[in-house]
C-alpha positions as a Markdown table, in Angstrom:
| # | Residue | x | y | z |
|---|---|---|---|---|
| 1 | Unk | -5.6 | 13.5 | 10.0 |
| 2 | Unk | -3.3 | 11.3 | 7.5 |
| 3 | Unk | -2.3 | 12.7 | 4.7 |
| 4 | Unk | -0.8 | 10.2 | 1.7 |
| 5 | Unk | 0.5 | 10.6 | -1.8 |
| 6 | Unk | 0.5 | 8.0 | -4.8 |
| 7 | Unk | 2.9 | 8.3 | -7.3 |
| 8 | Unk | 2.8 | 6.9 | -10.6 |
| 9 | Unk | 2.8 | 7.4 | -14.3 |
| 10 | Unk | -0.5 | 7.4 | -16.3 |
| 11 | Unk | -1.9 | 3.6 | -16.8 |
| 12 | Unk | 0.1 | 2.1 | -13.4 |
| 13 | Unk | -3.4 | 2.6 | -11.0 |
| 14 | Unk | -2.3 | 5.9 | -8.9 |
| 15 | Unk | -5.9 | 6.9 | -9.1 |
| 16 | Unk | -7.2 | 3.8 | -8.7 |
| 17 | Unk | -5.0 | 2.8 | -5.9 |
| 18 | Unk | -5.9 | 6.0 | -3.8 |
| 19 | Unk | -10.1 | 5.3 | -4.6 |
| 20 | Unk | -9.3 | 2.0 | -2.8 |
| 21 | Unk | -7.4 | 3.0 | 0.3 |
| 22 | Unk | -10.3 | 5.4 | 0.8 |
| 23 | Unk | -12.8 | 3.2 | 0.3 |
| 24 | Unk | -10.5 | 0.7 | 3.5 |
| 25 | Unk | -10.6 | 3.8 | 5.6 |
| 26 | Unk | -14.2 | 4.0 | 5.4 |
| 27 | Unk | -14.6 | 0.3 | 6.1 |
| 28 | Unk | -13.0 | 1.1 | 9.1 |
| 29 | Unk | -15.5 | 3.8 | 10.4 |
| 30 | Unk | -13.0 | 6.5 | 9.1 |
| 31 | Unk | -13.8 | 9.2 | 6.7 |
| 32 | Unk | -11.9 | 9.4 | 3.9 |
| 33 | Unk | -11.1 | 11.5 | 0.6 |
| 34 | Unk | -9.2 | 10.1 | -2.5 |
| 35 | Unk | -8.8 | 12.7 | -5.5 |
| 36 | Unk | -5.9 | 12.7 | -8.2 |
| 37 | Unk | -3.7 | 15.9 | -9.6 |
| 38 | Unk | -3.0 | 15.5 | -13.1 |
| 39 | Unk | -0.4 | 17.0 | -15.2 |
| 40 | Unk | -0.1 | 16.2 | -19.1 |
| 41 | Unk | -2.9 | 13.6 | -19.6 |
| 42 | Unk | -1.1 | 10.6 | -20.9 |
| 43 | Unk | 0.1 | 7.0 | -20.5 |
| 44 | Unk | 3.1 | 7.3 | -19.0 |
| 45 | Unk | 3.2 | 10.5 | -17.9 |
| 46 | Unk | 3.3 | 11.3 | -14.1 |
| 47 | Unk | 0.2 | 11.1 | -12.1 |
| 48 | Unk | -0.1 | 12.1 | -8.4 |
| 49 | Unk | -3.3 | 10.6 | -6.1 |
| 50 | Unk | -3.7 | 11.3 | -2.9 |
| 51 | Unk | -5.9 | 10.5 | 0.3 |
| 52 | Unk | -7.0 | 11.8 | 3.7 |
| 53 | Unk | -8.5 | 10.1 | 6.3 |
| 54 | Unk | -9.8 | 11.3 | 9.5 |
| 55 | Unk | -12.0 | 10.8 | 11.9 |
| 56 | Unk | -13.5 | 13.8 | 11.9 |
| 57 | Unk | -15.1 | 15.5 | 9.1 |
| 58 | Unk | -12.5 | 16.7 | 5.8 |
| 59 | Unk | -12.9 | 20.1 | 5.1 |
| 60 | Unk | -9.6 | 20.3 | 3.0 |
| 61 | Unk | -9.9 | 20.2 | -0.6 |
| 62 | Unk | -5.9 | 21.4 | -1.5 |
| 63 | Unk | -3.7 | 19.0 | -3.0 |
| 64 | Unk | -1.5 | 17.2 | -0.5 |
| 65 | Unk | 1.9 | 18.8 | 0.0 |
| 66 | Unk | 3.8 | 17.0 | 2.8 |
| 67 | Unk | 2.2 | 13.8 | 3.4 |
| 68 | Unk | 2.8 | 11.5 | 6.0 |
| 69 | Unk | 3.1 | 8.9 | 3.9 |
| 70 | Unk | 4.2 | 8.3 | 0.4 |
| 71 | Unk | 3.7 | 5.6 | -2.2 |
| 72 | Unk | 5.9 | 4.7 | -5.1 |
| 73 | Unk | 4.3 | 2.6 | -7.7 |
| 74 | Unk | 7.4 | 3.2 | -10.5 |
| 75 | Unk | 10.4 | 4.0 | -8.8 |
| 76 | Unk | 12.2 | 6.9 | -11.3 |
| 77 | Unk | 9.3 | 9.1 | -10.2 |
| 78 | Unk | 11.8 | 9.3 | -7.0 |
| 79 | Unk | 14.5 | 11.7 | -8.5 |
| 80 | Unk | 11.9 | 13.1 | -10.9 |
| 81 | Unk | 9.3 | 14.3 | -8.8 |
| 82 | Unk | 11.0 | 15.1 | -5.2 |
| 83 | Unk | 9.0 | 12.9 | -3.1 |
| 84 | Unk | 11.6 | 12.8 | -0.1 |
| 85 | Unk | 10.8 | 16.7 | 0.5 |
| 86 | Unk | 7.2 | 16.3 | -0.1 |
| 87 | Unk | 6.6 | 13.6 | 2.7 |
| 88 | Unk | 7.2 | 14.6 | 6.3 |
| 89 | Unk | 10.3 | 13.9 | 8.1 |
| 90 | Unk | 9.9 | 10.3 | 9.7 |
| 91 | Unk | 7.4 | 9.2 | 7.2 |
| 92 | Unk | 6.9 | 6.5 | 5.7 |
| 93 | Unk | 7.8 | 5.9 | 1.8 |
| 94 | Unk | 6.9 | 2.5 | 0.1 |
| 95 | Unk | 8.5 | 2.0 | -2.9 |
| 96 | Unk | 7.7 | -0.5 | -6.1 |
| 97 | Unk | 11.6 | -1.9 | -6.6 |
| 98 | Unk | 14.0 | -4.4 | -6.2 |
| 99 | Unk | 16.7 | -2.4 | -5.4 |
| 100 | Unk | 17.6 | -1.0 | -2.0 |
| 101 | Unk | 16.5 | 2.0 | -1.5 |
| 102 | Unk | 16.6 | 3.1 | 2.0 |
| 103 | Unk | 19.6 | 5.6 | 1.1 |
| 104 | Unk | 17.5 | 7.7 | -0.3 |
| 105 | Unk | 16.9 | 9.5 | 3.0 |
| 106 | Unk | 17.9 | 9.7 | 6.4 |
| 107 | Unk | 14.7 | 10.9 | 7.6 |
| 108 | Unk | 12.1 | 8.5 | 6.3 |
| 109 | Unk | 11.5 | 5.0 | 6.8 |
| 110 | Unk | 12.0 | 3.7 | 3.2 |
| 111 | Unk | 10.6 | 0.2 | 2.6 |
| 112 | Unk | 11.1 | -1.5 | -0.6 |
| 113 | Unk | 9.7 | -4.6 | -2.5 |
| 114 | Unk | 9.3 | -6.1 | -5.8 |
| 115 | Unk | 5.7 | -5.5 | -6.1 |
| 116 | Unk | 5.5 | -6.5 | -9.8 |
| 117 | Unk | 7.6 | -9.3 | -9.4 |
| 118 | Unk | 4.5 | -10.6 | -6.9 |
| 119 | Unk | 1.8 | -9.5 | -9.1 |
| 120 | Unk | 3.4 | -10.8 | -12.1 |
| 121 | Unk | 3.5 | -14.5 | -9.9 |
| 122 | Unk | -0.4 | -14.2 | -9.4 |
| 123 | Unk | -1.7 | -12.1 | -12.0 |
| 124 | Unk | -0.6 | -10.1 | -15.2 |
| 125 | Unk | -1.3 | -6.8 | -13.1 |
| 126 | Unk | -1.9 | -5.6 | -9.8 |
| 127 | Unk | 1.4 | -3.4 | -8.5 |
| 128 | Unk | -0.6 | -1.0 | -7.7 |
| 129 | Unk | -2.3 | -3.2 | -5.1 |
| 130 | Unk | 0.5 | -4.8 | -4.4 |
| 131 | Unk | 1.7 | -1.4 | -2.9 |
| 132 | Unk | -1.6 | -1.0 | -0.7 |
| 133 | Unk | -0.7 | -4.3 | 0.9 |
| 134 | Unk | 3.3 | -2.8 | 1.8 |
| 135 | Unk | 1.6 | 0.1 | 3.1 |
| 136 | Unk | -0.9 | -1.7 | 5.1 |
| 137 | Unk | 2.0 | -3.7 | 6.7 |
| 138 | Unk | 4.3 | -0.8 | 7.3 |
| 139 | Unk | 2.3 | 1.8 | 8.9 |
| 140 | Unk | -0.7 | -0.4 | 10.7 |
| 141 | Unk | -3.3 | 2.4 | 10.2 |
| 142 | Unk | -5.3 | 0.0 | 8.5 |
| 143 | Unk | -6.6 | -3.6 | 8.9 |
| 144 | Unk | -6.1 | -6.0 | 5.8 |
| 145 | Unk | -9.5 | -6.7 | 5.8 |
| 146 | Unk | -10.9 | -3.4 | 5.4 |
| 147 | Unk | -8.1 | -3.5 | 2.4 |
| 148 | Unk | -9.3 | -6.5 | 0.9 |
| 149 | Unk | -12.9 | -5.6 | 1.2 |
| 150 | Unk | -12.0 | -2.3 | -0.4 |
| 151 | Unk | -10.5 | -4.5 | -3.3 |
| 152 | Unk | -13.6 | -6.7 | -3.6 |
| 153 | Unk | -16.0 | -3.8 | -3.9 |
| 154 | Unk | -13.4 | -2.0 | -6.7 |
| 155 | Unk | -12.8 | -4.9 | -8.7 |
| 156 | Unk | -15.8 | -7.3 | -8.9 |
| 157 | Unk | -14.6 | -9.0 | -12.3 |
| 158 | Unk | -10.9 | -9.6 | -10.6 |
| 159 | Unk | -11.7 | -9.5 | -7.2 |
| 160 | Unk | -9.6 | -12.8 | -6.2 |
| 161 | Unk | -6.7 | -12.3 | -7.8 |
| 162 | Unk | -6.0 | -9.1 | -6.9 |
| 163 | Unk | -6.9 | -9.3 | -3.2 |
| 164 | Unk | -3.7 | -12.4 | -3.1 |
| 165 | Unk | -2.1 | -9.8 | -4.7 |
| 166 | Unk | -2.3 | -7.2 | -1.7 |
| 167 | Unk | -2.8 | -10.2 | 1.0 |
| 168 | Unk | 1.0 | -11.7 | -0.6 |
| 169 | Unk | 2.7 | -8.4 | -0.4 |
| 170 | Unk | 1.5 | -7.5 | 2.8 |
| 171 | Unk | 2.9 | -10.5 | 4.8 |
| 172 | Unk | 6.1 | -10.7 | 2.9 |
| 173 | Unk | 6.9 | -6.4 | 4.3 |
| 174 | Unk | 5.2 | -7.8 | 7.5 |
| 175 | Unk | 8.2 | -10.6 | 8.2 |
| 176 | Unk | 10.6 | -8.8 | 6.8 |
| 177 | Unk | 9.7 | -6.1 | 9.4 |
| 178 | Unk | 9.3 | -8.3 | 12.6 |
């Protein structure tokens, strides 16, 4: 089973972002379970999503703990919300920033890219997509077509511009990881 966390604040698409890489699992023949973990219900305040995907049937219905992987759609969640302990040693953590982060730990693999700076280039929104496209590229679990297919089921009215959004992102973290 994977296990994966989305961090965001309230209004950034945490939720939405997890409702979509569940939706790729399953357009891979996977099974998959997206649910979010709210705190105080407001824009801006932190929002945690997660998924699981498994090939075999999900009977867990806990919160995720230590995922395997982690993604960062506003990058002061990092100090705020511990997400280096809460994501399993040689994980992977994708993170929304322009700065270099891969100090953050010694036991993750840390990739990070300006996400917003992409969607901003394409579209007014879409960071939260963006981020599905990095994760995509890093860890290879998924296909970018089940990704994109995901997208075009999710977001009928802005289904274009948000699939270049994921389809840009994921081949700039794919060169820069060759």
């Amino acid at each position: 089973m994977i296990e994966i966390a989305i961090h965001g604040r309230g209004g950034q698409g945490a939720v939405t972002a997890s409702q979509i890489l569940a939706m790729a699992f399953e357009e891979q023949g996977i099974r998959a379970q997206a649910f979010p973990q709210f705190g105080t219900e407001r824009t801006g305040s932190p929002v945690k999503s997660f998924v699981r995907a498994s090939r075999r049937e999900i009977k867990i219905k806990a919160p995720v703990t230590l995922a395997d992987y982690s993604i960062v759609i506003d990058p002061t969640l990092i100090n705020t919300v511990n997400i280096v302990d809460a994501t399993k040693p040689r994980g992977t953590i994708v993170v929304n920033t322009k700065n270099a982060l891969s100090n953050i730990s010694k036991k993750h693999r840390v990739i990070c890219i300006d996400v917003n700076e992409i969607a901003k280039s394409i579209f007014a929104r879409g960071a939260n997509v963006g981020l599905l496209g990095a994760f995509v590229a890093s860890t290879r679990v998924l296909q970018i077509k089940s990704l994109t297919a995901a997208i075009s089921t999710r977001f009928p009215r802005f289904v274009k511009e948000n699939q270049q959004v994921a389809e840009r992102v994921y081949e700039i973290v794919r060169k820069e990881l060759v």
